[in-house]
N, C-alpha and C positions, 0 to 999 in steps of 0.2 A: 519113629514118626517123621523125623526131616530125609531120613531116605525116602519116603513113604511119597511127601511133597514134592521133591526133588524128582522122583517118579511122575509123579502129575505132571509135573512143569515141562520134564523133556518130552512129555506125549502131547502136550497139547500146545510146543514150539512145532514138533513134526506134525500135528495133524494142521497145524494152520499153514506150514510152507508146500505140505502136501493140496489143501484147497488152492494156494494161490499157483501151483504148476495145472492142476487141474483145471482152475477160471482160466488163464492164459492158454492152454491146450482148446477149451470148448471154443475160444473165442477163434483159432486162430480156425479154426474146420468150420468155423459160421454158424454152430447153432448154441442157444445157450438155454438153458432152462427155468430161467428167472421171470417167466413168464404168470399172470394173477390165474391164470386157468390154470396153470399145471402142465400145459403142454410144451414142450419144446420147440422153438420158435427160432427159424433159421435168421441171422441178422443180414445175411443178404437173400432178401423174399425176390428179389427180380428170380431166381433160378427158378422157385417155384412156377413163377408163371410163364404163359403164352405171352409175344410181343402183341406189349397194348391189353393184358387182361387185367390188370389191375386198376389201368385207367378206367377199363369199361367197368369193373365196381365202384369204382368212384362217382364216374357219371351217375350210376342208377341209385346212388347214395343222396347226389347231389337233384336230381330228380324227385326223389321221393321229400328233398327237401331237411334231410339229415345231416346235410353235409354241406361247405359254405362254397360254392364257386370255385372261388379264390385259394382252398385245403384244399383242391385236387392234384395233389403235387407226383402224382405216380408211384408214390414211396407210401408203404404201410408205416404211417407215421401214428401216434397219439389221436390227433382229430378222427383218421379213417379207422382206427381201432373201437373210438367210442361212440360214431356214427356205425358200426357195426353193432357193438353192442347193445345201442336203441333199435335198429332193427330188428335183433335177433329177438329180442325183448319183444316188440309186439307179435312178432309170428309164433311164440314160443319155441322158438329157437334152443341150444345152449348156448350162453351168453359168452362166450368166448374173447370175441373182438375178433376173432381172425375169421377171415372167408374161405369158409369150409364147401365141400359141396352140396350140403343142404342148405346152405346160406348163399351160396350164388343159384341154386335153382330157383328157392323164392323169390330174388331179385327179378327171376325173370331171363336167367343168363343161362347160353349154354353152356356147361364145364369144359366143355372141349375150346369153347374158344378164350378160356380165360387161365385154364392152368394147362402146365407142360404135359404131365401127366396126364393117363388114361382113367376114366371116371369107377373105383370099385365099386360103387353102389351099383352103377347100372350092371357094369361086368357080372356081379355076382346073383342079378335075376330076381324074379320077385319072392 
């Protein structure tokens, strides 16, 4: 029985310095999966987008009167994640928080001028 524990012990010393090289590995390539949706969420979002398309979500956040002014800070912060998620919410959206491109077409925005990338929905035709 105490080899049996002593077994435990050493697997779950190694599974936990194994997660913390892995947290430190996800953080240092920018994306981490610690996310309430599930999805994997790059911690520098400037790459994702176009210059200036994140602002332009903000503004049409701040427009629709979700969003305060003064939280238009250019950065996918906490405010622009949960003014996201209020929108996404009345459009029936999936409630994400992040601006996807079914969530920036509702806004009103083109996807091309708000992320780097090329739009798959449209690419891929009706």
């Amino acid at each position: 029985m105490a080899s049996r524990a002593a077994l435990c012990v050493a697997i779950m010393m190694a599974a936990a310095s194994l997660f913390t090289a892995c947290h430190r590995e996800i953080r240092r390539v920018g994306a981490f999966p610690a996310d309430r949706s599930g999805i994997a969420v790059s911690l520098q979002p400037n790459q994702l987008f176009a210059a200036q398309g994140l602002a332009r979500v903000q503004a049409a956040l701040v427009e629709r009167g979700l969003l305060e002014p003064s939280h238009a800070s250019g950065h996918l912060d906490g405010r622009t994640r949960d003014a996201l998620v209020a929108f996404q919410s009345s459009k029936q959206l999936a409630q994400t928080g992040l601006p996807n491109y079914r969530t920036v077409r509702a806004l009103g925005l083109p996807p091309d001028e708000v992320f780097r990338d090329h739009d798959p929905i449209a690419a891929a035709g009706p």
